[in-house]
C-alpha positions in Angstrom: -83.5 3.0 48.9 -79.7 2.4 49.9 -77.9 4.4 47.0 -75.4 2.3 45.2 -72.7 3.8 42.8 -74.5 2.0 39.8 -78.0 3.3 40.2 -77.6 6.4 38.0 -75.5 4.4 35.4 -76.2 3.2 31.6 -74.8 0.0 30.6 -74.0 -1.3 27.1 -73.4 -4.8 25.9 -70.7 -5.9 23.3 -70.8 -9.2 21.5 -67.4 -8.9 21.0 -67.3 -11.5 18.1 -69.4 -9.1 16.3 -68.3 -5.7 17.4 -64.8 -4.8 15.6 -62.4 -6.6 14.1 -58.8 -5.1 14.2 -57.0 -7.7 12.8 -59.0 -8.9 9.7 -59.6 -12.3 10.1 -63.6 -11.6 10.1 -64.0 -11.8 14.3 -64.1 -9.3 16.4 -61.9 -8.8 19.2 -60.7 -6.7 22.3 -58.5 -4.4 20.4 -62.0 -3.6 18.4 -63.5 -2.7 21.4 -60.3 -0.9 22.6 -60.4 1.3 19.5 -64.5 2.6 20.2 -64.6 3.1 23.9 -64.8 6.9 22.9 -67.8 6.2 20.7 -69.0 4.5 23.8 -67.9 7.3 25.5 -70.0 9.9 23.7 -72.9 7.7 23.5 -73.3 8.2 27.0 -72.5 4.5 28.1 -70.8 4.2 32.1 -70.7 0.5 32.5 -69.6 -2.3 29.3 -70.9 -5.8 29.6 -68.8 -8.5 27.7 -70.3 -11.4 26.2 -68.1 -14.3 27.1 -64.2 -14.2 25.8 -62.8 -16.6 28.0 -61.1 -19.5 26.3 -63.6 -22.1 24.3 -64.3 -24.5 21.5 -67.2 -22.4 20.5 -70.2 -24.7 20.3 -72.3 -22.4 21.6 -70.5 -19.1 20.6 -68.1 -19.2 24.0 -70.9 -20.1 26.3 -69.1 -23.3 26.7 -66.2 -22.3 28.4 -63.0 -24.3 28.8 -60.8 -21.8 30.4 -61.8 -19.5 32.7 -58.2 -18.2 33.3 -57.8 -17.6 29.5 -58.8 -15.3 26.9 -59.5 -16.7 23.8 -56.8 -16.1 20.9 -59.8 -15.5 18.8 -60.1 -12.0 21.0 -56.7 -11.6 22.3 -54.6 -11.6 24.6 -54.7 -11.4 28.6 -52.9 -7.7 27.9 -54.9 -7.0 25.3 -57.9 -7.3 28.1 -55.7 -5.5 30.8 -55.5 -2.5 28.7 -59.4 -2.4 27.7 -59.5 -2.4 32.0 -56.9 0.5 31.9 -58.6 2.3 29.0 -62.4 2.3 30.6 -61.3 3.1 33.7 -59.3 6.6 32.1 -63.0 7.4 30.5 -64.7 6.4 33.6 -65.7 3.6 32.7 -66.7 0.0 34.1 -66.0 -3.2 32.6 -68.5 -6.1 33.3 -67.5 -9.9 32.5 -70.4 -12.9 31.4 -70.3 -15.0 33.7 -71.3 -18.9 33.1 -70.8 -21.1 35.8 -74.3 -23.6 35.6 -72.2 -25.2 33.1 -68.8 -25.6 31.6 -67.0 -27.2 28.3 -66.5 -30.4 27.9 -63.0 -29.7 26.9 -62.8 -28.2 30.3 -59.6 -30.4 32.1 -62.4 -30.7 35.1 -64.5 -33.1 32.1 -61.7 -34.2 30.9 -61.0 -35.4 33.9 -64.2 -36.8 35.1 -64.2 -38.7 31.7 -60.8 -40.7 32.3 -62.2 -41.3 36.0 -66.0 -41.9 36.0 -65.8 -42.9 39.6 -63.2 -40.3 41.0 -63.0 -36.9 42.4 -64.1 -34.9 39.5 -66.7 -37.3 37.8 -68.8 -35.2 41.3 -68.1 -32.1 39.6 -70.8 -33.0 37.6 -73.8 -35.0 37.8 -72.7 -38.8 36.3 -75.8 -40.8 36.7 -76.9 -44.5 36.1 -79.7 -45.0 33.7 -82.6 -46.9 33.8 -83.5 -50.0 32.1 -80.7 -49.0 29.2 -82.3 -45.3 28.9 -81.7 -41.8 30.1 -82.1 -41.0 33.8 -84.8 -39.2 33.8 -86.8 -37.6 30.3 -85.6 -33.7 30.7 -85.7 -32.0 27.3 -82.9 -29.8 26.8 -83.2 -25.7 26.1 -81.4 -27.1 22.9 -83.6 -30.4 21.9 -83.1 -33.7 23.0 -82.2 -35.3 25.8 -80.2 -33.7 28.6 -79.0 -36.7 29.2 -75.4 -37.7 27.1 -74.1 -41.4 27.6 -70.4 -41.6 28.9 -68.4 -43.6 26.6 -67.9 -47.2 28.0 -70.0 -47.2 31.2 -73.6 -47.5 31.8 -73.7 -43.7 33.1 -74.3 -40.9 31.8 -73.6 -37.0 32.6 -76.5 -34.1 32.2 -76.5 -31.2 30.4 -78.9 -28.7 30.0 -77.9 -26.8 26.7 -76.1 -28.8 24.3 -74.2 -31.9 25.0 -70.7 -30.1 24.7 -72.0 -28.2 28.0 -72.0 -30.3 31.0 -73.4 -28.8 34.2 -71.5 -28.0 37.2 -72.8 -29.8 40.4 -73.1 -26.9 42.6 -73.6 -29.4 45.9 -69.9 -30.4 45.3 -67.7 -28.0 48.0 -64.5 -28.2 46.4 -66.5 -27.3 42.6 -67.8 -23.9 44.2 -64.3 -23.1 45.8 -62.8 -23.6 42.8 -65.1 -21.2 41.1 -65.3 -18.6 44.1 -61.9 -18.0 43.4 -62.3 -17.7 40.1 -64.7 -15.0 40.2 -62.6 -12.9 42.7 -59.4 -14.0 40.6 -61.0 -11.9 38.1 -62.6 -9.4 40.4 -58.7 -8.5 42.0 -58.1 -8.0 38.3 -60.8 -5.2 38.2 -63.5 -5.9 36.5 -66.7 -4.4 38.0 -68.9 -7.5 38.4 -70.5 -9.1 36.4 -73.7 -10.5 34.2 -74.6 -13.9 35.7 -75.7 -16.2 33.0 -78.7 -18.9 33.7 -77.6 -18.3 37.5 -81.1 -20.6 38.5 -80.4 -23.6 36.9 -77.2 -24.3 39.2 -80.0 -25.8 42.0 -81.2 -29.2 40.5 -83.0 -31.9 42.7 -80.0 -34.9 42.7 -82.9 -37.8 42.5 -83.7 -35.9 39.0 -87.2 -37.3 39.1 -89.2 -37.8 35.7 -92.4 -35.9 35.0 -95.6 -36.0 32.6 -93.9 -35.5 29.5 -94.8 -32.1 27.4 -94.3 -33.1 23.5 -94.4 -35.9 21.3 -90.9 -36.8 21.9 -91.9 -38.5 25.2 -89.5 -35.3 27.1 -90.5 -32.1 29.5 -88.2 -29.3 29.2 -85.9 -29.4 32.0 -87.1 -26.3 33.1 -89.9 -28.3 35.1 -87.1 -29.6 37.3 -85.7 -26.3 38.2 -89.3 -24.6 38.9 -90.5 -27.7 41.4 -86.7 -27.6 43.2 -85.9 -25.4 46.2 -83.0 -23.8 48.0 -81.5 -22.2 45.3 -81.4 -19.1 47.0 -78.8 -20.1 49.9 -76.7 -21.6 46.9 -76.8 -18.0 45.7 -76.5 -16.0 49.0 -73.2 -18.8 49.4 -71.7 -16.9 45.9 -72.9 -13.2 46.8 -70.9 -13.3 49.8 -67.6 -15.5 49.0 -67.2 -13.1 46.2 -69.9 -10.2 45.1 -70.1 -8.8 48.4 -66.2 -8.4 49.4 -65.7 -6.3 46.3 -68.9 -3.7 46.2 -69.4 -5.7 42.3 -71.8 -4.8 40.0 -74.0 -8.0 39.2 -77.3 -8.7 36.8 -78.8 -11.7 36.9 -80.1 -14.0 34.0 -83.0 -15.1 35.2 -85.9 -17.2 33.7 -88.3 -20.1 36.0 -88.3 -17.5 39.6 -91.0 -18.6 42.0 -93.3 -15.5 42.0 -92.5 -15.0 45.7 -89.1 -14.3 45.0 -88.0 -11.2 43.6 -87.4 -9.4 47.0 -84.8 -12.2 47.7 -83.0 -12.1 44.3 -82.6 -8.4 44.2 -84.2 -6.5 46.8 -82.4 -4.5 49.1 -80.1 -7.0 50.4 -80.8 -9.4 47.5 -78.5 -11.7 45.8 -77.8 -9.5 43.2 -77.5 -5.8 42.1 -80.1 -6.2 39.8 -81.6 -8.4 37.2 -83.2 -8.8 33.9 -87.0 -7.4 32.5 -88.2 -10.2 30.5 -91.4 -9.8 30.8 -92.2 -8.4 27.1 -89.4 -11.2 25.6 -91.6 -13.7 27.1 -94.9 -12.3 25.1 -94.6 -14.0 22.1 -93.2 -17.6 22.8 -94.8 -20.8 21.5 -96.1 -23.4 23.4 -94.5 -25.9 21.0 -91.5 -24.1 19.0 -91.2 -21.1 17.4 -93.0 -22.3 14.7 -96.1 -21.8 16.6 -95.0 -17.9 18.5 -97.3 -15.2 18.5 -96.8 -11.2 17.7 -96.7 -9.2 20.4 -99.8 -7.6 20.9 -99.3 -4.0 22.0 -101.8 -4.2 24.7 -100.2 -7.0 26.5 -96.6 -5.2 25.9 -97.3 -2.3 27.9 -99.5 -4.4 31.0 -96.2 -6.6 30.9 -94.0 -3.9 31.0 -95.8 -1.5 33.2 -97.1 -4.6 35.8 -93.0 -5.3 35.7 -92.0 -1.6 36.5 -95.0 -1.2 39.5 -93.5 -5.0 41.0 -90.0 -3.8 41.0 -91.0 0.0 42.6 -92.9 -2.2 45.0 -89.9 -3.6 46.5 -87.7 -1.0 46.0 -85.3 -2.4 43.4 -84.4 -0.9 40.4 -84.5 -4.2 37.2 -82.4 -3.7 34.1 -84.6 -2.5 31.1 -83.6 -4.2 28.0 -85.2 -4.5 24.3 -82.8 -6.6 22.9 -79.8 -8.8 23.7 -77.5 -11.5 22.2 -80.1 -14.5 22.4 -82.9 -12.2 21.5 -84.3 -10.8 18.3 -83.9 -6.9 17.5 -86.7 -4.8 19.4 -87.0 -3.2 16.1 -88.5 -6.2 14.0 -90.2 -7.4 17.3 -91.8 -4.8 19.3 -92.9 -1.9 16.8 -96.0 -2.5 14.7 -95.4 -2.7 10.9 -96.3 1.3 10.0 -93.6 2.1 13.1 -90.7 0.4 11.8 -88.9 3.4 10.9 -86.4 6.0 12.0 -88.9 7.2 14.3 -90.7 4.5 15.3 -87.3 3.1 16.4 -86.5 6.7 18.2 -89.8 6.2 20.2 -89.2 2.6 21.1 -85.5 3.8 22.5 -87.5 6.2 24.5 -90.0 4.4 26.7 -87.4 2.0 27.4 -84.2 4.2 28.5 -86.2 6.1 30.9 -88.4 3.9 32.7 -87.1 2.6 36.4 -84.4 1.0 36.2 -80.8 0.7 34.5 -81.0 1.3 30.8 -79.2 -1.5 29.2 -78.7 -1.3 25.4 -77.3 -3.6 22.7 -74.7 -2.9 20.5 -76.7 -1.7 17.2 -79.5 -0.7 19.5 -78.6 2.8 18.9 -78.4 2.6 15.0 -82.1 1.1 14.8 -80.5 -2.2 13.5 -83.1 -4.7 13.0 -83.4 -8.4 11.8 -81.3 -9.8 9.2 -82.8 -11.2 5.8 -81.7 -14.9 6.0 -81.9 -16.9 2.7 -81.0 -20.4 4.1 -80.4 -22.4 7.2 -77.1 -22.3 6.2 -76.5 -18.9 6.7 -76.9 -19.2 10.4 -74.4 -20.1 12.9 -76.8 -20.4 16.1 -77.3 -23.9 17.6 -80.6 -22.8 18.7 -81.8 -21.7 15.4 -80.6 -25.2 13.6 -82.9 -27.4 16.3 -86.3 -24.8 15.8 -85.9 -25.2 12.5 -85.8 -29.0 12.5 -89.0 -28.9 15.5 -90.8 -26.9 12.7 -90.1 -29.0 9.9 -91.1 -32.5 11.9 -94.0 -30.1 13.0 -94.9 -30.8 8.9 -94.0 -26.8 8.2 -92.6 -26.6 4.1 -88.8 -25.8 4.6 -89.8 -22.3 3.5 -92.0 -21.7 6.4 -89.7 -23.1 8.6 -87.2 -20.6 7.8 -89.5 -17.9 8.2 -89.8 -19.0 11.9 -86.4 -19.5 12.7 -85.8 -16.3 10.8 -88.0 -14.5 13.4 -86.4 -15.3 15.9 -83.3 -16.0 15.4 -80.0 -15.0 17.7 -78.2 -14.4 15.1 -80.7 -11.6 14.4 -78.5 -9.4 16.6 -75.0 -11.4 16.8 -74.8 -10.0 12.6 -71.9 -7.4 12.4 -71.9 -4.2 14.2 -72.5 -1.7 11.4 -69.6 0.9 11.3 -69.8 2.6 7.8 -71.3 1.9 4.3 -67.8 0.3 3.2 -67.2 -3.1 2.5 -68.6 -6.0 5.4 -69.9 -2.4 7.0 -66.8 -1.2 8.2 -66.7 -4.4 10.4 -63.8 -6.4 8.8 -61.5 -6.0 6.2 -61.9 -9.3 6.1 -64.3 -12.1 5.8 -67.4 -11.8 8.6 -67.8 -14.8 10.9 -71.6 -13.9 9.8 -73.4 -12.6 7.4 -73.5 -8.7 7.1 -77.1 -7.3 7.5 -78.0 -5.7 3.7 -79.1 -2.7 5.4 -76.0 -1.5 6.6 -75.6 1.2 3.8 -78.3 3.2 5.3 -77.7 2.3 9.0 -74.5 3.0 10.3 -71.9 4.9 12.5 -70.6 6.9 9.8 -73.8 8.2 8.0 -75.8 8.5 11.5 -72.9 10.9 12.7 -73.4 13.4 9.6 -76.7 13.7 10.3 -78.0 15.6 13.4 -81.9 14.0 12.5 -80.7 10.4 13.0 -81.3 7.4 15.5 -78.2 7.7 17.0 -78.2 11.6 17.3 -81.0 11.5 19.3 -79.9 8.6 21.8 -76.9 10.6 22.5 -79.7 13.2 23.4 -81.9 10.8 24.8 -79.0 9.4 27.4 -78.1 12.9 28.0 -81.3 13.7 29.3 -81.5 10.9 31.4 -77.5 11.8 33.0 -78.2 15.8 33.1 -77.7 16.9 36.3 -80.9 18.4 36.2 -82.6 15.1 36.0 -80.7 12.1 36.7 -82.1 12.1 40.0 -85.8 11.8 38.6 -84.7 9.4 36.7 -82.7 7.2 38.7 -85.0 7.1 41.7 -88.7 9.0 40.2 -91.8 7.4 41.2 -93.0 5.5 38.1 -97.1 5.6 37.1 -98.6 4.6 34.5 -100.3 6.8 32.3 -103.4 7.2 30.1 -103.7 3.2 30.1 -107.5 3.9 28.8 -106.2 5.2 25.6 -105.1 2.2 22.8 -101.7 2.6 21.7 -100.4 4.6 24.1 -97.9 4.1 25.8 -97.0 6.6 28.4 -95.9 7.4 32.3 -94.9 9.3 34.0 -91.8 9.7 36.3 -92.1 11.9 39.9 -89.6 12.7 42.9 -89.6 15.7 45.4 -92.6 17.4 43.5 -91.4 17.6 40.0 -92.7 15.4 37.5 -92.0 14.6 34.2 -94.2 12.4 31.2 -92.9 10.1 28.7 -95.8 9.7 26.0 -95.5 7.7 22.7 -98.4 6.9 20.2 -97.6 3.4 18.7 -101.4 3.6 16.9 -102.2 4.5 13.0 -104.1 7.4 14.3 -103.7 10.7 15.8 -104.0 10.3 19.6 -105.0 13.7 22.5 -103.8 13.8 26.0 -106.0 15.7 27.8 -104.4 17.1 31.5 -106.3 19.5 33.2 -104.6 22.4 35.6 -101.4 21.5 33.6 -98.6 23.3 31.6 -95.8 21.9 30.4 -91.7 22.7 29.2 -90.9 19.7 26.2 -87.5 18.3 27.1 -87.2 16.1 24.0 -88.9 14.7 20.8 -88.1 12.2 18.7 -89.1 14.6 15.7 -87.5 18.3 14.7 -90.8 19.1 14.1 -92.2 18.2 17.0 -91.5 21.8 18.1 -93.2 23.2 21.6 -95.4 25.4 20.1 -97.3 22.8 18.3 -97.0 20.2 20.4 -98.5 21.6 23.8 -101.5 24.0 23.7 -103.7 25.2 26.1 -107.4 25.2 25.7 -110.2 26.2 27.9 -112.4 23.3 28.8 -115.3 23.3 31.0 -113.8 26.3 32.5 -110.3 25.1 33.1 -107.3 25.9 31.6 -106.3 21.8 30.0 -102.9 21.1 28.4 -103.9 20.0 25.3 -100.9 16.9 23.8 -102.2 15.7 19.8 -99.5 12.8 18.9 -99.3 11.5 15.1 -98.5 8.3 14.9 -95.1 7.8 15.6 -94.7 10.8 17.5 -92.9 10.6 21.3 -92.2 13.3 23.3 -90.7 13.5 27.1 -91.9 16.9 28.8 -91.8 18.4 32.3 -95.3 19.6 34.1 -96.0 21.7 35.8 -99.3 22.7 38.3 -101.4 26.2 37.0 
């Protein structure tokens, strides 16, 4: 593998509506972030990935953006983010932008101006279509409900969107649409940022007939995602953007990507891919419902670490390195999803943080992450803010769910799960705001936080300053950035361990996520422990030796709960 300056890196990702507010008006904002890049710092972070703060009416939490030239007041000023560039880059660190260009704001001028002009230059910066016998185009379901389809007022088209109707998608066969947003990108790249997160990069390819297909519900629609899975050439769409604008700068970019052809992977990040790297979603995709989240599944541990471990052995195949994740902004916290109920504790938490961070690939954690901040209690729809979460809960209740049960669903799986305030301290709005929060404060926050983590050397956050540190020492990082990954002890229910090799040193993650004691058994081994997620987990009773059918065996008993990363080493 090509070395690139990022390999070795771990990245961190601020929703900076929710991170720190300086300014008390309840919403986070740049000179938040500006006042914690040395917690970042000390965390062990390199690289910062910003959820969108361009300019936006905020339909779908600045996902609809109207400026890209523009920060929004809500988060400052454009010297507000020019010092946050300065500031990173005196701690070494890199500054990543969102960036959304499948769609755009319909307060956009582009929309604007395609609106006042249905027939003129910019009404083809979009897709305006004619519909059919007084309906839609074509019956796409939206990844927000409905139809993608939006009427424009007084004509007989209308203009598609794939999220909500306030986001209208950018026709990327237009030449003078991608100029205009090649220049953006390296407007912004001049500026020096380090690249950037792509968001829902695949959808940008759509087939212009925009045939209709067997509908998938009882709303007479099929999610438009059927269109983008049966289109081709999105790929020399992408290579196009990689090298008007990636490419020239040596940037930094991870790719959003759902609906990939399973043929594809080399292409999209391999090693002259369109992209740096891209997102593991194969464990988020475990529990979704065939028909809403009313009808999702738990994630059976089982099928959690095939997913995972099938996704780490595809990637090694290759030779790419994916970015690990266990939660972001539009997922729930790994916390509430991932660990079985008896392991949703401190250390449960500690162990989850563990097999993620040092598996192949580029660690990428959420803000929270490294508290062990898990789901919010929600008492009502109306204490959610997500679009997302407003339409499930009306699929479950036309599903004929009670309104009760229909919050517990949305409740599950809510974004707004991890978009709740970044918890600081035990004070007031958890040391978020001074104040009133945009969003409702997780209750929890007086025992997980900053400030009471910090005091205490046992906590979640103690140890994934450790647990980073490993991964960065100089005696490791190598083995860590670029070690062989196999699978270990998949015979063995509820455990979940591997093991990572390079140059003849090896070192094993292993983590019992079972209600009962588990043994490793490894014959002509010893072993050095290089971290636990328990004080008690001590060497001494951890790894013993025993003499089994004549050979000396490295004897490993984990409790439930227990994780522990050690070095072997051949008798």
């Amino acid at each position: 593998m090509l070395k690139k300056w990022w390999h070795d890196k771990v990245a961190y990702q601020i929703y900076p509506k929710s991170f720190m507010d300086s300014n008390e008006d309840g919403i986070g904002d740049l000179r938040g972030i500006i006042g914690k890049l040395d917690y970042l710092k000390e965390l062990g972070v390199d690289i910062i990935w910003l959820s969108p703060v361009y300019q936006s009416p905020f339909v779908d939490q600045g996902y609809d953006i109207s400026d890209y030239y523009a920060i929004a007041p809500e988060f400052g000023t454009m010297e507000d983010f020019d010092e946050l560039l300065a500031e990173a880059k005196k701690r070494g660190m890199y500054i990543i932008m969102d960036l959304v260009i499948n769609h755009c704001s319909d307060k956009h001028e582009w929309f604007q101006k395609a609106l006042a002009d249905p027939e003129g230059k910019y009404a083809d910066y979009f897709y305006f279509r004619k519909g059919k016998e007084g309906k839609a185009p074509s019956n796409y379901r939206s990844y927000f409900g409905g139809s993608t389809w939006e009427p424009v007022p007084g004509t007989d088209q209308y203009y598609l969107h794939m999220f909500a109707k306030e986001q209208p998608d950018l026709n990327w066969e237009n030449p003078d649409l991608k100029k205009e947003l090649f220049d953006m990108v390296n407007w912004w790249l001049e500026k020096g940022v380090a690249g950037f997160r792509i968001d829902a990069i695949i959808n940008i390819k759509k087939d212009p007939a925009f045939p209709d297909y067997p509908a998938d519900g009882s709303d007479g629609l099929v999610s438009c995602t059927k269109m983008v899975e049966e289109v081709e050439g999105v790929g020399e769409l992408l290579e196009e953007l990689k090298k008007e604008t990636f490419e020239k700068y040596g940037a930094f970019t991870v790719a959003e990507v759902f609906n990939m052809k399973d043929d594809e992977l080399r292409e999209f990040i391999g090693e002259d891919g369109h992209f740096s790297t891209m997102f593991d979603f194969s464990a988020a995709v475990l529990s979704g419902g065939g028909k809403g989240w009313y009808d999702s599944r738990p994630v059976a541990f089982k099928e959690w670490r095939c997913a995972l471990f099938a996704s780490q052995l595809e990637g090694q195949g290759i030779g790419c390195l994916k970015a690990n994740i266990i939660e972001n902004h539009d997922e729930p916290r790994g916390a509430s999803r991932y660990l079985p109920e008896h392991a949703q504790n401190p250390r449960g938490i500690k162990m989850l943080g563990t097999t993620s961070v040092l598996l192949r690939g580029i660690p990428f954690l959420y803000q929270g992450q490294e508290l062990g901040m898990t789901n919010c209690p929600f008492d009502s729809i109306e204490e959610f803010d997500d679009i997302s979460t407003k339409d499930q809960y009306r699929v479950a209740l036309e599903a004929g769910l009670s309104e009760e049960e229909a919050l517990q669903a949305a409740a599950r799986f809510s974004r707004d799960n991890s978009r709740t305030p970044m918890q600081w301290s035990g004070d007031v709005n958890a040391g978020f705001t001074a104040g009133t929060p945009w969003l409702k404060v997780n209750p929890n926050y007086t025992s997980v936080n900053v400030q009471d983590e910090e005091a205490d050397e046992d906590s979640v956050l103690q140890y994934y300053r450790r647990l980073i540190a490993l991964r960065k020492s100089e005696e490791y990082r190598e083995l860590f950035t670029y070690g062989e990954f196999i699978p270990e002890f998949e015979e063995l229910d509820g455990i979940f361990a591997f093991s990572r090799r390079l140059g003849g040193r090896q070192v094993m993650v292993a983590a019992n996520f079972a209600e009962d004691p588990k043994t490793l058994l490894l014959p002509g081994q010893k072993a050095k422990l290089l971290l636990s997620n328990d004080s008690g987990l001590t060497e001494s009773k951890l790894l013993k030796m025993q003499t089994l059918q004549q050979t000396e065996t490295l004897q490993i008993t984990l409790n439930p709960c227990d994780c522990a990363v050690f070095e072997l080493f051949t008798i």
